[in-house]
C-alpha positions in Angstrom: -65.6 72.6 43.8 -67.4 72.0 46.9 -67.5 68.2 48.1 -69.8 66.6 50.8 -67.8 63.3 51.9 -70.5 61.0 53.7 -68.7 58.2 55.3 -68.6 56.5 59.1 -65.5 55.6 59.0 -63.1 58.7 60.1 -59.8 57.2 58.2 -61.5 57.0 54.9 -63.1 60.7 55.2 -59.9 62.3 56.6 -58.1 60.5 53.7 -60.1 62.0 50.9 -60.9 65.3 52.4 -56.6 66.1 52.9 -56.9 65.0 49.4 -59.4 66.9 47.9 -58.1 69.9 49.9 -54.9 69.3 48.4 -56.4 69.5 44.9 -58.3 72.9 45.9 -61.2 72.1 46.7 -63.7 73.0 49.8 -64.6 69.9 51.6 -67.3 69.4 54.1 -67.3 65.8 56.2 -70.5 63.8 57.6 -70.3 60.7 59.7 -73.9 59.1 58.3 -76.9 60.2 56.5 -78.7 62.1 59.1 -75.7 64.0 59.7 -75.0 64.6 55.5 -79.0 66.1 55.9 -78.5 68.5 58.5 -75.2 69.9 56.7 -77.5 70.6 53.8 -79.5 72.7 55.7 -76.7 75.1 55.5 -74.9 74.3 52.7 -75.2 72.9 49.2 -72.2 71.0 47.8 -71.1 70.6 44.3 -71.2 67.2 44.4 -71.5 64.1 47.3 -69.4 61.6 47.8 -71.7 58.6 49.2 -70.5 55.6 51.5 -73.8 53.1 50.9 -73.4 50.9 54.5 -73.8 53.5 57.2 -75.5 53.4 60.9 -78.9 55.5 61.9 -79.2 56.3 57.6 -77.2 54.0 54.9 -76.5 55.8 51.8 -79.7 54.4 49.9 -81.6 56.1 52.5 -79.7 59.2 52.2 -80.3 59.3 48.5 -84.0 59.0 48.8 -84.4 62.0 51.1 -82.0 63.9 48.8 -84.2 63.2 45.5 -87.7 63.9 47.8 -86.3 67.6 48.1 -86.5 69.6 45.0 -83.7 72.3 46.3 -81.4 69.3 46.5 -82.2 66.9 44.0 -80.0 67.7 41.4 -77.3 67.9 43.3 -74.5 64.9 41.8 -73.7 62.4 43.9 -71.0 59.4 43.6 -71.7 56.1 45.9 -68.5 55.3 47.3 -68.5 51.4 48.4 -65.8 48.5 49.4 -68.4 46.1 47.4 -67.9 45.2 43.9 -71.6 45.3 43.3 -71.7 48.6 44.1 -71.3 49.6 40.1 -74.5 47.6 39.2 -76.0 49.8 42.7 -75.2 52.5 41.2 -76.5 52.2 37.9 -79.8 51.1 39.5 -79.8 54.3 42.1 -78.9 56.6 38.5 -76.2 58.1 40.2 -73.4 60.5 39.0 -70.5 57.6 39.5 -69.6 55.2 41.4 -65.7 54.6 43.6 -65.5 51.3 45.0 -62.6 51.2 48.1 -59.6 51.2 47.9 -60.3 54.1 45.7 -57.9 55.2 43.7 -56.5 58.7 43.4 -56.6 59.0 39.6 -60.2 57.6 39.5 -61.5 60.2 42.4 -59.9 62.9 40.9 -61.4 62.1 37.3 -64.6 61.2 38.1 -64.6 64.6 40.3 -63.2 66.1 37.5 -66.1 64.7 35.1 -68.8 66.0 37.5 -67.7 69.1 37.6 -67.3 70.0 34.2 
């Protein structure tokens, strides 16, 4: 499975991609929104991991660009958040899932593993 991590902060996307490339799968990294956009350009992910407080393009920001383009839209994508209300965000935004940080290894791994059939 290919994964687009979108995070700011460098110790949490180095954490997850060693572990998703551990697991097998290809990971891609993006420091903000704008960034995770310009990536898609090139390439399309199985799924995006989705940190929601981000500089220059938060992750609700993100999201909306990603549903306005038709060869992205349906592409799953899981908020990852350090705020408990991120679970009632997510059910709001209608994403995929939703991690909230710390995230735990058995919850990534399912919830990736849910996705992805």
């Amino acid at each position: 499975m290919s994964v687009l991590i979108v995070d700011d902060d460098e110790d949490i996307r180095d954490l997850l991609s060693l572990i998703l490339r551990l697991e097998g799968h290809e990971v891609q990294l993006a420091v903000d929104g704008v960034d995770a956009l310009a990536r898609l350009s090139s390439h399309r992910p199985s799924v995006i991991l989705l940190d929601m407080m981000m500089p220059r393009l938060d992750g609700e920001g993100f999201l909306k660009e990603l549903r306005n383009n038709p060869q992205l839209a349906d592409i799953p994508v899981v908020l990852i958040s350090g705020h408990q209300a991120a679970r009632q965000k997510a059910a709001e935004l209608g994403v995929a899932g939703c991690l909230v940080k710390p995230i735990e290894l058995t919850d990534l791994l399912s919830t990736l593993n849910r996705i992805g059939g």
